[in-house]
Every structure is written in C-alpha cells, then in structure tokens.
PLY file of the C-alpha trace (Angstrom):
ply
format ascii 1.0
element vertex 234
property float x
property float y
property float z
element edge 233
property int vertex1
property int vertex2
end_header
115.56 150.35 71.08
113.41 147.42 70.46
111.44 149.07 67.80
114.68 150.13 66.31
116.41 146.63 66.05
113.20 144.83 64.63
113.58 147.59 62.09
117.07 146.56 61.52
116.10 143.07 61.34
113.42 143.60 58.79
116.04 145.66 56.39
118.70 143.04 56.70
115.89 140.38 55.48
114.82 142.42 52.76
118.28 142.73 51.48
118.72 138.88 51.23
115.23 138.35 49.35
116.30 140.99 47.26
117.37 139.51 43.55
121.27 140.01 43.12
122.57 141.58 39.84
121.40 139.44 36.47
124.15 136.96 35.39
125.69 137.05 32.09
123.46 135.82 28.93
123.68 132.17 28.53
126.00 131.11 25.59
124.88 129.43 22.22
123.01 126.66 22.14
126.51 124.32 21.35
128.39 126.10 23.70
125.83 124.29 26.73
126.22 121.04 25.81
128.14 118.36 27.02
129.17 117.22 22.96
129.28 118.37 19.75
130.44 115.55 17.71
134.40 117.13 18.06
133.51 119.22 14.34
133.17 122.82 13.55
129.05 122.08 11.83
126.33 121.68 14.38
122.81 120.89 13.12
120.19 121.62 16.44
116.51 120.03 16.00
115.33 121.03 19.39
110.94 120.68 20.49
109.77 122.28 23.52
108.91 118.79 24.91
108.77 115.10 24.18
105.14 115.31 23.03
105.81 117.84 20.65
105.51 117.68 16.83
106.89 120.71 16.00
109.98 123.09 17.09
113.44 124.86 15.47
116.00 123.36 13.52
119.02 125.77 13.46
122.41 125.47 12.14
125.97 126.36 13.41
129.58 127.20 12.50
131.94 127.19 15.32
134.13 130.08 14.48
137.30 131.68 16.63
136.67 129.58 19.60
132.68 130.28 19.53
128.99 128.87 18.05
127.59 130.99 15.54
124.51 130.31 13.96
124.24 130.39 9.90
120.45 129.78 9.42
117.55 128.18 11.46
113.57 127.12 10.05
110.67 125.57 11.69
111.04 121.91 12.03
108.46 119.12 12.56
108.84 115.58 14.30
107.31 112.51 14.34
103.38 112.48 14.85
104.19 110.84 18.18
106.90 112.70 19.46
110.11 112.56 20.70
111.80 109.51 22.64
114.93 108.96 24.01
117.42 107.30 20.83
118.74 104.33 22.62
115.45 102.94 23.92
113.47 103.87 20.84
111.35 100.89 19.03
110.91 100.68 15.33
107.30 101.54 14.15
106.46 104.06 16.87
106.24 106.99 14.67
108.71 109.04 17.53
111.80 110.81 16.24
115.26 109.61 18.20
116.99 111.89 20.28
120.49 112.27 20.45
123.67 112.96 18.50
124.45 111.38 15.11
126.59 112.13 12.12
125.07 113.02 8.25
126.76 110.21 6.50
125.28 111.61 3.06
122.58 113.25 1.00
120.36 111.87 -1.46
117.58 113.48 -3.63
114.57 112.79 -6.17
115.70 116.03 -7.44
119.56 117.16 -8.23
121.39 118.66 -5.17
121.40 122.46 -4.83
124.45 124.08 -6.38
127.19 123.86 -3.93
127.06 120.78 -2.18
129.78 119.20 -1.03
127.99 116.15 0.64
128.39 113.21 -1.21
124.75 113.02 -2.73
123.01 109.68 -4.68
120.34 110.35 -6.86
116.63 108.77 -6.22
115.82 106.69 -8.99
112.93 104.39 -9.63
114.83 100.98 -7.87
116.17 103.11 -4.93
114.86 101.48 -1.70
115.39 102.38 2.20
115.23 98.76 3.60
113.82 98.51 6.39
113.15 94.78 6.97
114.28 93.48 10.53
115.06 90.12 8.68
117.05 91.58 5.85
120.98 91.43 5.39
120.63 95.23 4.42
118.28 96.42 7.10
118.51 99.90 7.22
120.40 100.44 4.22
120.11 101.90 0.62
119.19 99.14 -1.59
119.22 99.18 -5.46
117.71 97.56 -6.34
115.46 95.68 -3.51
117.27 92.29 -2.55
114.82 89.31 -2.18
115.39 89.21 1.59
114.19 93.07 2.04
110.20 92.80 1.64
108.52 95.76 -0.01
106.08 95.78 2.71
108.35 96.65 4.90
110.86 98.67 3.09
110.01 102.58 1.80
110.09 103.19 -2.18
112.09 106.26 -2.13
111.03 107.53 -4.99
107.18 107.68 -3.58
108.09 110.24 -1.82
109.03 113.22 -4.24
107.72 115.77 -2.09
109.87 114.64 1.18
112.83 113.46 -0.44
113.35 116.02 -2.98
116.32 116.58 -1.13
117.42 114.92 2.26
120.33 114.10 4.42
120.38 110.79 5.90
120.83 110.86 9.94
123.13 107.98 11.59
120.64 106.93 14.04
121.25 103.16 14.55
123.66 103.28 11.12
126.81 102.53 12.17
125.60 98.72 13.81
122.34 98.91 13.57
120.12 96.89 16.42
117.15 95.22 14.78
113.91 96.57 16.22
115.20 99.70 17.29
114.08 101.87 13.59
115.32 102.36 10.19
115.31 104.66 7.70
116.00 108.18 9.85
116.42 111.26 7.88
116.57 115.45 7.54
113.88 116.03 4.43
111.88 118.23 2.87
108.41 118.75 5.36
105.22 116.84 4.01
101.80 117.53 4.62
102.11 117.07 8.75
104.05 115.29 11.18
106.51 112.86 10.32
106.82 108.95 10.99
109.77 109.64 12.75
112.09 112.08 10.42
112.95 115.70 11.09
111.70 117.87 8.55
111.99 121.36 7.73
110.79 123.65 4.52
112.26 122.72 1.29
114.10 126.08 0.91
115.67 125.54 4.53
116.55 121.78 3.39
118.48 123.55 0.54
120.36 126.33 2.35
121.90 123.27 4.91
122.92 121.31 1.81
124.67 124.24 0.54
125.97 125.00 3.84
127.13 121.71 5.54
130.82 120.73 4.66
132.55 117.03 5.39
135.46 118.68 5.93
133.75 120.04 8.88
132.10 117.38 10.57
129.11 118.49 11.11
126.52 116.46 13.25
122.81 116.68 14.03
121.76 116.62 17.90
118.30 116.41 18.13
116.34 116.82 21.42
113.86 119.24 24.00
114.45 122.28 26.09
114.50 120.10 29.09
114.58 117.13 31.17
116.05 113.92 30.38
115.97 114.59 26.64
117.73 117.92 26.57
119.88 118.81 23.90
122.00 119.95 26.47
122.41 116.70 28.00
123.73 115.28 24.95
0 1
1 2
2 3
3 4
4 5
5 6
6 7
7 8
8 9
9 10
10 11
11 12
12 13
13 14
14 15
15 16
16 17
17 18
18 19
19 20
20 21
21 22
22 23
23 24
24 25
25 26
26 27
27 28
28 29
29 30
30 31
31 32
32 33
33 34
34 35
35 36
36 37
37 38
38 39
39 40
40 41
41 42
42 43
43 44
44 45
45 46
46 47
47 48
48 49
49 50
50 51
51 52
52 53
53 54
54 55
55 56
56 57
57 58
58 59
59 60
60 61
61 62
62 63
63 64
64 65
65 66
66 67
67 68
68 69
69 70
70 71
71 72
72 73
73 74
74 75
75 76
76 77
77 78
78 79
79 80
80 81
81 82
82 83
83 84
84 85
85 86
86 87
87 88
88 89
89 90
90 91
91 92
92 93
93 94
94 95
95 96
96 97
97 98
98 99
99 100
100 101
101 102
102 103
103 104
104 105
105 106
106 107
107 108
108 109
109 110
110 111
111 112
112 113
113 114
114 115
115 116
116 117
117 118
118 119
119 120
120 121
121 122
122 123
123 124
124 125
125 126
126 127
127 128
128 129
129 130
130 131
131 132
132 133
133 134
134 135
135 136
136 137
137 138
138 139
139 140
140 141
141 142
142 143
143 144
144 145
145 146
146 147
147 148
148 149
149 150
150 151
151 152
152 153
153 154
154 155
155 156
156 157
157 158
158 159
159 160
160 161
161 162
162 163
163 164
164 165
165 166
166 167
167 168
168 169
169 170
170 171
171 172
172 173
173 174
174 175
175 176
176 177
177 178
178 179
179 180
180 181
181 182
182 183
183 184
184 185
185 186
186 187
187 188
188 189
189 190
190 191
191 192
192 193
193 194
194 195
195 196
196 197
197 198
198 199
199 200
200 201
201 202
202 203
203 204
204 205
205 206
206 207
207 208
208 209
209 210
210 211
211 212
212 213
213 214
214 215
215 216
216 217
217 218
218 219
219 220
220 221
221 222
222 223
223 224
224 225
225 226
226 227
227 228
228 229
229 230
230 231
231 232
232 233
C-alpha cells in the first residue's frame, strides 16, 4: 500500500512538471506594444541588444483591425549602439530609441516614383545644423546662417551615398533640448555603422518612400528585443 501511494505520488508530480499545451503564436510585432503613434504606418528598427550595430527594419500596414507587414531589410545602427532616446547625449555615435514621427524626406537624388512624403531636394547650400549655439539647431538650413558653424553642422550634400534618399526621424524635432543630438535620420546604408542614423539598403530606402503615406501616419519605433529598450515597451 505504501509502495502503491509513493507511486501515486510520483505520477501526480510528473503531471505538474509536465509542459501544458503551447499557447497561441504571439501577434505582430505592433500588435505587442504599448503605442503605435495612433496611425495605420508602422516603421520597426529593432537590434538584438543595445550593443548591437546591426538588426531588421520592417514595415507595417495596419489593416482590418490587424499589423501586416509590407516589406522588411537589414538595418544598421550607430557604431556605438543603441541608448535609451531621452537620456541620449549628442556626439555619442548611439542611435535613440523610441517612437518618433517622419516629418519629411529629402534626397541628393529625386524621390522614387510614388512618393507622397513631402520631399526637398539636396542641393549644394543644404545644411543639417547641428550647432548647440545656433538659432536653427537641428534644422535644415539653406543656406548655413552665420550662427550654425560648419564644423559642427553636416554638408548634406557630402553625403551622396547616404542621403541619396532619406526620411528625417523626429528625435528631439519637435523642441529640441540642446546636447541631447541632431540631425537623426532613415538613409541609404554607408560603408559600416552609422554615427547614430538607421540605415538600410538603398533599394529598401526606396520601397518605404514609395510605401509610407501622410495620410497614414506612419511612425518609426526604434529599439531591442528586450529589456528596458524594447520596442515593446514603447
């Protein structure tokens, strides 16, 4: 009788160490996080961790109630990472986490047939001011106002290769907090890392021009898998 209870016993704690039927799949990507930006476009730049360089920008409709993805490419970050948006410090070469808005699109080349983001040509006076001390600190110049130095501003038209097309990112746009960066964007990938930028290949760059929509809203939420910089935190 003994032998036959311990038995019994045994069984019983088998049964609760045994796994229980798999849960459903999780959702999309958009549909785990705690905002969107309240549109119906989602841009993801997501890296495995903070230290990484590299990872998967992918792009969303939100159709019948539901995230659907349109396209995704291989992104890269900046050469040092990732770091939390609101803490970030200008010069770090670390791309800002977080949600922002694509306020518009600018080029050295025309935009792709199709774009409906309002899109400014590069041309040889265009400047990205970056100048903690200037009136028009993280602004498009044109041309460069005396306060902006060129030291610390970036020609845009140096950059062909990067900003043969691009969609500027609202990272500290809106009121921008001196010290904090300038001069965030969604380009064409270099030869590497960035100094801060997300970057993807230039046909990708030209599919999400074609694709992304005002009308829409779309946003860009840029983060990791996990801890405190998860896109699903955001």
């Amino acid at each position: 009788m003994r032998r036959t209870g311990a038995l019994v016993l045994a069984s019983v704690s088998l049964l609760a160490l045994a796994p229980g039927p798999p849960g459903p799949p999780p959702g999309p990507l958009p549909e785990r996080m705690a905002d969107t930006g309240g549109g119906s476009q989602l841009i993801t730049a997501r890296a495995a961790r903070t230290s990484s360089t590299t990872g998967t920008v992918t792009w969303w409709n939100r159709r019948g109630g539901r995230w659907v993805e349109a396209g995704s490419a291989p992104a890269r970050f900046g050469a040092r990472g990732l770091v939390e948006g609101r803490s970030r410090t200008q010069g770090t070469n670390t791309t800002p986490t977080g949600l922002y808005d694509l306020p518009y699109a600018f080029g050295t080349e025309p935009a792709p047939a199709g774009t409906a983001t309002p899109h400014r040509k590069v041309g040889p006076d265009s400047w990205w001011c970056q100048d903690n001390g200037s009136r028009s600190y993280n602004r498009w110049t044109e041309p460069r106002p005396a306060d902006c130095r060129a030291a610390e501003s970036e020609h845009l038209a140096s950059y062909g290769t990067q900003y043969a097309h691009a969609l500027v990112i609202g990272f500290n746009y809106a009121r921008p907090v001196r010290g904090r960066g300038a001069g965030i964007f969604l380009h064409v990938d270099g030869r590497g890392a960035t100094a801060g930028c997300v970057s993807v290949p230039k046909d990708a760059m030209r599919r999400i021009l074609r694709w992304a929509d005002p009308a829409r809203r779309p946003h860009i939420a840029i983060g990791t898998r996990s801890g405190p910089t998860a896109l699903t935190r955001y």
